[in-house]
C-alpha positions as CSV (number, residue, x, y, z in Angstrom):
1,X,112.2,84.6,58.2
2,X,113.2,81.1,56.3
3,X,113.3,79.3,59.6
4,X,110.3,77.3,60.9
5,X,109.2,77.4,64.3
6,X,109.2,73.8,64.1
7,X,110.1,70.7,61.7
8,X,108.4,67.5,61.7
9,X,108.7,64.4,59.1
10,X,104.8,64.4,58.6
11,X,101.4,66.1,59.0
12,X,100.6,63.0,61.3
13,X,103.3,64.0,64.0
14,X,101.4,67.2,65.0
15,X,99.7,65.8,67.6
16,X,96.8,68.1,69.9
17,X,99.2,67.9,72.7
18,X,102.0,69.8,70.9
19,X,99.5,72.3,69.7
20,X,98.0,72.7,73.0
21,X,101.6,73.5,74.3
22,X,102.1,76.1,72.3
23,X,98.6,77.7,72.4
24,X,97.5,76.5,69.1
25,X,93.9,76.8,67.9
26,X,94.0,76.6,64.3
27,X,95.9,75.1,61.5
28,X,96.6,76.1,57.7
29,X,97.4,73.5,56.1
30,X,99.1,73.2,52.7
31,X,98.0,70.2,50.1
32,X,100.4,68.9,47.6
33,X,103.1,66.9,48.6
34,X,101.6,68.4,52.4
35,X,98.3,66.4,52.9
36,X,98.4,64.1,49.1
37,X,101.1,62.9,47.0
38,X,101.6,64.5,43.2
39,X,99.1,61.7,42.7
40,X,96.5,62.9,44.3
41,X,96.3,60.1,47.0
42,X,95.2,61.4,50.1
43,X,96.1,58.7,53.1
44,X,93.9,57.2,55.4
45,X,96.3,58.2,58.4
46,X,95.7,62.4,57.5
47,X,91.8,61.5,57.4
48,X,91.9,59.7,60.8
49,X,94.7,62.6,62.0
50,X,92.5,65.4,60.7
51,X,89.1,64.0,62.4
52,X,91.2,63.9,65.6
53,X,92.3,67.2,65.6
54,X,88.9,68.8,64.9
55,X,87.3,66.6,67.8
56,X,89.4,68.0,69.9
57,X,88.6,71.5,68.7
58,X,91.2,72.6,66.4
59,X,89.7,74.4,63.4
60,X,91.4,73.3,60.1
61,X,91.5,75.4,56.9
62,X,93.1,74.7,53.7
63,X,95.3,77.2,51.7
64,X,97.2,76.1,48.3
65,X,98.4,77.8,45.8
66,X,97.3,76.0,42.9
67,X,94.9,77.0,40.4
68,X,93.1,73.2,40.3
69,X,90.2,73.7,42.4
70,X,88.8,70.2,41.6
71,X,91.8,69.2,43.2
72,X,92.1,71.2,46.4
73,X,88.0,71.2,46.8
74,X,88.1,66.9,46.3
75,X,90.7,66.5,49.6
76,X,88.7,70.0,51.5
77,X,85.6,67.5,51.1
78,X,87.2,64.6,52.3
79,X,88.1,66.3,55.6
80,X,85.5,68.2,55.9
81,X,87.2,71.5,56.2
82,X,87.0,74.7,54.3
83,X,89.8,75.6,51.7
84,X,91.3,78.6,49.5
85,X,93.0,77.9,46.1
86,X,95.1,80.2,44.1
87,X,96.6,81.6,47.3
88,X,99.7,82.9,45.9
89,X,101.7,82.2,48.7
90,X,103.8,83.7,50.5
91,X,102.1,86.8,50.2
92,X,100.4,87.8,53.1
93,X,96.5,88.3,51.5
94,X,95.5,84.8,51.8
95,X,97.1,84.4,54.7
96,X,95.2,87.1,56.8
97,X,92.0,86.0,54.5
98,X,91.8,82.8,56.6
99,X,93.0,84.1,59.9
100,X,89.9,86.2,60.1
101,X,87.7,83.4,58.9
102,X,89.3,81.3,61.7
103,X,88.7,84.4,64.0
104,X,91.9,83.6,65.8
105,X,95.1,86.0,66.1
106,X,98.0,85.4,64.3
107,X,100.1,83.5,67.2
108,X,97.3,81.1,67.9
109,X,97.3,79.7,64.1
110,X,100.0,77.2,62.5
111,X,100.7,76.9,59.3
112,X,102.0,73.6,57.8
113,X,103.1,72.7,54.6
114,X,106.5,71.2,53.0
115,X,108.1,74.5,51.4
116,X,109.9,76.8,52.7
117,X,109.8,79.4,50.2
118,X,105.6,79.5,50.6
119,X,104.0,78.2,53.5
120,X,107.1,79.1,56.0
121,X,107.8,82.8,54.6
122,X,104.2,83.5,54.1
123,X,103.4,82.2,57.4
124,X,106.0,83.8,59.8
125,X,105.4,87.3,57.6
126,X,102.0,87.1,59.1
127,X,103.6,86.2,62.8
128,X,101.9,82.6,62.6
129,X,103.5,79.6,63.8
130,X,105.0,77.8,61.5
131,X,105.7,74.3,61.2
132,X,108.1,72.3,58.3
133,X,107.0,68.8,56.8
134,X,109.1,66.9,54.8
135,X,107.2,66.6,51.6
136,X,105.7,63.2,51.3
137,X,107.1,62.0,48.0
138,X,110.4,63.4,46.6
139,X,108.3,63.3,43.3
140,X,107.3,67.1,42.5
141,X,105.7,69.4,40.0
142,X,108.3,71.0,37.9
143,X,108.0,74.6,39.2
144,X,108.7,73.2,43.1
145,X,111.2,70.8,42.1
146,X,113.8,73.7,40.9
147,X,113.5,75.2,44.7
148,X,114.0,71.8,46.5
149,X,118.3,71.7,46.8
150,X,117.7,74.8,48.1
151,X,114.8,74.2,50.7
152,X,117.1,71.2,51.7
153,X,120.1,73.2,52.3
154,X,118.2,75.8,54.7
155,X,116.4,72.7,56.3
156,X,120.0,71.3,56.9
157,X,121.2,74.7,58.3
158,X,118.6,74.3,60.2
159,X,118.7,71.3,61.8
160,X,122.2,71.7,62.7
161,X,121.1,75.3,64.3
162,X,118.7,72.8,66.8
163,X,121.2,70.4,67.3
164,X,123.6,73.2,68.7
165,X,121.4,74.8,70.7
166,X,120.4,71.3,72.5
């Protein structure tokens, strides 16, 4: 349940031949510290990443939890894909919200984000794929920076898990 089905460093590194391996249609995608830094700054690499996906037919959909909708709606518009705020991940409701938008079954849809505690949990409740990023400044709001030693403890477990099984 805390595992991912997957860990990468970044958003970038999920690449349409991984997802087509694993019979991947659609992405969820997380925002901060997922897709822009507590800035706000959304790089030019997840634009050009996210118009490659969708050209090759992914569907992308944003879920966050925050209540900012400015925020979320600014970097939606910028990649041109749909979004849901105030998710309250991990519980399943907006979870299943946007699989049935996406009108794809649970094991066809990823969901990616850099916590463990929403976007992994939430998504393997709902029997998505799940994938790990690292978050992409060690910068955080307060109420996810109390959680972080202990993200990076199960991430560690983790990755030694992977190691041994190699």
């Amino acid at each position: 349940m805390i595992y991912p089905d997957l860990y990468l460093n970044k958003v970038e590194d999920i690449t349409p031949d991984l997802l087509n391996e694993r019979k991947i249609k659609a992405l969820i995608l997380d925002v901060d510290n997922t897709l822009i830094d507590i800035n706000k700054n959304l790089s030019k690499s997840i634009i050009e990443w996210s118009i490659e996906l969708r050209g090759h037919g992914f569907k992308l959909y944003i879920l966050s939890n925050t209540n900012h909708k400015e925020k979320v709606e600014a970097v939606a518009n910028k990649l041109e894909i749909p979004y849901e705020n105030f998710a309250k991940k991990p519980f399943k409701s907006g979870f299943l919200r946007v699989q049935e938008k996406l009108q794809e079954k649970p094991e066809k849809i990823a969901v990616v984000g850099d916590q463990i505690f929403t976007d992994v949990i939430g998504g393997n409740r709902c029997n998505m794929f799940t994938i790990l990023v690292d978050p992409i400044t060690e910068k955080d709001y307060w109420y996810t920076a109390w959680k972080r030693p202990v993200e990076n403890a199960i991430k560690k477990r983790y990755i030694n898990k992977i190691k041994e099984n190699k």
